[in-house]
C-alpha positions as CSV (number, residue, x, y, z in Angstrom):
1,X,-30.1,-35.8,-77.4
2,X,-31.9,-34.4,-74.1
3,X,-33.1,-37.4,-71.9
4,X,-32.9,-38.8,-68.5
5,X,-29.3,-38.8,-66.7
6,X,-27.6,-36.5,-69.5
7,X,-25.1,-34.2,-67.9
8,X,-25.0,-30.7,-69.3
9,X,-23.8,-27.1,-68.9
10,X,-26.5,-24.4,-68.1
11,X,-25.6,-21.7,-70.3
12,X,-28.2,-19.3,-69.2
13,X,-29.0,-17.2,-66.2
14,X,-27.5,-17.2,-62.6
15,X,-26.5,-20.8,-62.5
16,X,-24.8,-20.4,-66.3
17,X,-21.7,-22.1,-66.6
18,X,-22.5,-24.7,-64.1
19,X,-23.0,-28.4,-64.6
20,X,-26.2,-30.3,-64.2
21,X,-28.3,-33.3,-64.8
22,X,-31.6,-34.2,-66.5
23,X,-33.9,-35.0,-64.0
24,X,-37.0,-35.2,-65.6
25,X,-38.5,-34.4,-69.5
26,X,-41.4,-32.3,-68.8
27,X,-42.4,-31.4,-72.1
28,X,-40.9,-30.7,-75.7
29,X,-39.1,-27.3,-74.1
30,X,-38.6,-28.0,-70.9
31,X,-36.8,-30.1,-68.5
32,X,-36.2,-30.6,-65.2
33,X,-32.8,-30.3,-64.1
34,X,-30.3,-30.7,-60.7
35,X,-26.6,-30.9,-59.6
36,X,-24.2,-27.8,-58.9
37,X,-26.9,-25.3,-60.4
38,X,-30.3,-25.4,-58.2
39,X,-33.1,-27.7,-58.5
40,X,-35.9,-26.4,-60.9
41,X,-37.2,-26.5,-64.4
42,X,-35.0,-25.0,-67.0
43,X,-35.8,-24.4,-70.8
44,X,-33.8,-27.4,-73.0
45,X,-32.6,-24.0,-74.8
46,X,-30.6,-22.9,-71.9
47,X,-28.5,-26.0,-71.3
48,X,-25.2,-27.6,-73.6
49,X,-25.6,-31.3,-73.5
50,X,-22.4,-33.1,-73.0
51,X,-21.5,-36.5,-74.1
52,X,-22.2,-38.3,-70.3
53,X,-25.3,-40.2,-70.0
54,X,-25.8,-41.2,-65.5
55,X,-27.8,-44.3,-65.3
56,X,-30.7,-42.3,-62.8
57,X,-34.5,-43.0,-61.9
58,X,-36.8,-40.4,-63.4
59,X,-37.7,-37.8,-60.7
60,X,-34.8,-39.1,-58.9
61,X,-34.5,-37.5,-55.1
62,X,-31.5,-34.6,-54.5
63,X,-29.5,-37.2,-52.4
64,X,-29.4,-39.5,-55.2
65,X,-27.7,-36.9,-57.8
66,X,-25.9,-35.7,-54.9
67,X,-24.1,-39.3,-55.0
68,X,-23.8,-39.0,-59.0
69,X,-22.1,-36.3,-59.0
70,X,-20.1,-37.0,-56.2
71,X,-19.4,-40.4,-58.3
72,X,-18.0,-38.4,-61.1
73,X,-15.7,-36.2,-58.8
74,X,-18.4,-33.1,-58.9
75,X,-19.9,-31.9,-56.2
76,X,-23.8,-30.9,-56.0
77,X,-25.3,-27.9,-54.5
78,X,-26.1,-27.9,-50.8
79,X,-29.1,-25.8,-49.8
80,X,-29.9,-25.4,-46.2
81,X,-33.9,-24.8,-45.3
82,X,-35.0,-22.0,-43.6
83,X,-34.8,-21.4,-40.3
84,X,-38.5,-21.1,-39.0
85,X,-39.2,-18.2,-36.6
86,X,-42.4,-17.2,-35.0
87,X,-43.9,-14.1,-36.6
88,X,-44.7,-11.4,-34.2
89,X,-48.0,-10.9,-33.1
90,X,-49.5,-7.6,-32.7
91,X,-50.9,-6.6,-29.1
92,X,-54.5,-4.7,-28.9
93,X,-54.2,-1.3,-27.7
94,X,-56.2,-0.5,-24.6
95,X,-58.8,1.7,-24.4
96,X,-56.5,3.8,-22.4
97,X,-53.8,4.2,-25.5
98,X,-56.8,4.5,-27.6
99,X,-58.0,7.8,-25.8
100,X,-54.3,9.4,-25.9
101,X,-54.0,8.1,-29.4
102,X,-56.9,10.2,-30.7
103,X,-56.4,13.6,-28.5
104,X,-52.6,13.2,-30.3
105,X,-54.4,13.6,-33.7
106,X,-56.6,16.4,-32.5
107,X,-53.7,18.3,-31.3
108,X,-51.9,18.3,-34.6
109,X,-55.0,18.6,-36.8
110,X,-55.3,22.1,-34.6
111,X,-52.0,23.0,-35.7
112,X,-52.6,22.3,-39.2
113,X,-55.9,24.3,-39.0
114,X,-54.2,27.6,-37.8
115,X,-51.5,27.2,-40.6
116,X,-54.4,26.6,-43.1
117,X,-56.3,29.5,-41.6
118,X,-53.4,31.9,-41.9
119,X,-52.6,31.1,-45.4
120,X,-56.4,31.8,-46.3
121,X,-56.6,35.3,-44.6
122,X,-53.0,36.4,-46.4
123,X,-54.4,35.4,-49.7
124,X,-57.8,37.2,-48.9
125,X,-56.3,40.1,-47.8
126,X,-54.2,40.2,-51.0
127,X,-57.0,39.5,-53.3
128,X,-59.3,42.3,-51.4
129,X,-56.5,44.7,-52.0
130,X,-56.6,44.2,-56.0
131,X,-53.4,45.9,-56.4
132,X,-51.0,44.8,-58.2
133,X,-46.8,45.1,-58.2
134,X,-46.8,48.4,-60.2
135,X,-50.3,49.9,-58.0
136,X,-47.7,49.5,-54.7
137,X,-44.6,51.2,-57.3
138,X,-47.0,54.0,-58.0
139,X,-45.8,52.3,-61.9
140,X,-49.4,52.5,-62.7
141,X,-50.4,56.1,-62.9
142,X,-47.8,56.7,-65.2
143,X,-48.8,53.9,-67.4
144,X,-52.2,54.9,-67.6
145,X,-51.1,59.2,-68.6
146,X,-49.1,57.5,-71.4
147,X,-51.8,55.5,-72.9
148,X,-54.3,58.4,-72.6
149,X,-51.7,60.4,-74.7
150,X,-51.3,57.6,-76.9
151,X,-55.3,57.8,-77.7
152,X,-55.3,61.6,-77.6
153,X,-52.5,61.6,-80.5
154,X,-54.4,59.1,-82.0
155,X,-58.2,61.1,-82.3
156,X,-55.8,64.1,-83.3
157,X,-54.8,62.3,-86.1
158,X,-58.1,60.7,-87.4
159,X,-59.9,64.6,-87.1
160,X,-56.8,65.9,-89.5
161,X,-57.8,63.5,-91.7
């Protein structure tokens, strides 16, 4: 059913719905394929095989399906190459941008330092201190009467009995 010159419908993927040709066989799953759809190797899964057999060479060139199809009142996909364009090239810095470069970084390291050295003295300052959210209420002192009353009642009760 799949051979060389078969028209067919790709039913899968971003060229689905589109007509093609069998360019090539390139194994038991997979073929090679060309027309409106793009030029590339397509699972025999993916593609509806109509009844239309073209008389083409195997491997046949795009300009010769393009004249197929044209033949048949289709019309093949037109890709246009890409445009080549010189890739910018990266200039050396000077040892003069160099030198600015790196007192840059010193500065703002500096800046981070003081930030970092601030942080450090408000957290030793507030683990020095020990005290807590209740110490600074004055919560505390009244916490701790209550539990000694609490163990007071509680050596009362164990000499009664």
């Amino acid at each position: 059913m799949i051979e060389i010159g078969r028209l067919c419908v790709k039913l899968a993927g971003r060229d689905a719905g589109l007509k093609c040709i069998v360019v090539d066989i390139l194994d038991d799953k997979f073929v090679l394929i060309d027309g409106e759809t793009r030029r590339r190797k397509c699972n025999i899964l993916h593609i509806e095989p109509l009844k239309d057999v073209i008389k083409i060479n195997k491997k046949a060139s795009h300009e010769e399906i393009k004249k197929e199809f044209e033949s048949l009142g289709l019309k093949a996909r037109e890709t246009k190459p890409k445009q080549k364009t010189e890739r910018p090239r990266k200039k050396r810095k000077t040892p003069e941008q160099l030198r600015q470069q790196r007192e840059e970084n010193k500065k703002l390291k500096g800046i981070f330092r003081k930030k970092e050295e601030k942080v450090q003295k408000t957290a030793e300052k507030e683990a020095g201190k020990g005290e807590t959210l209740e110490d600074k209420a004055g919560l505390a002192e009244e916490k701790k009467e209550e539990a000694k009353q609490k163990t007071r009642k509680i050596k009362e009760k164990e000499k009664e009995t």
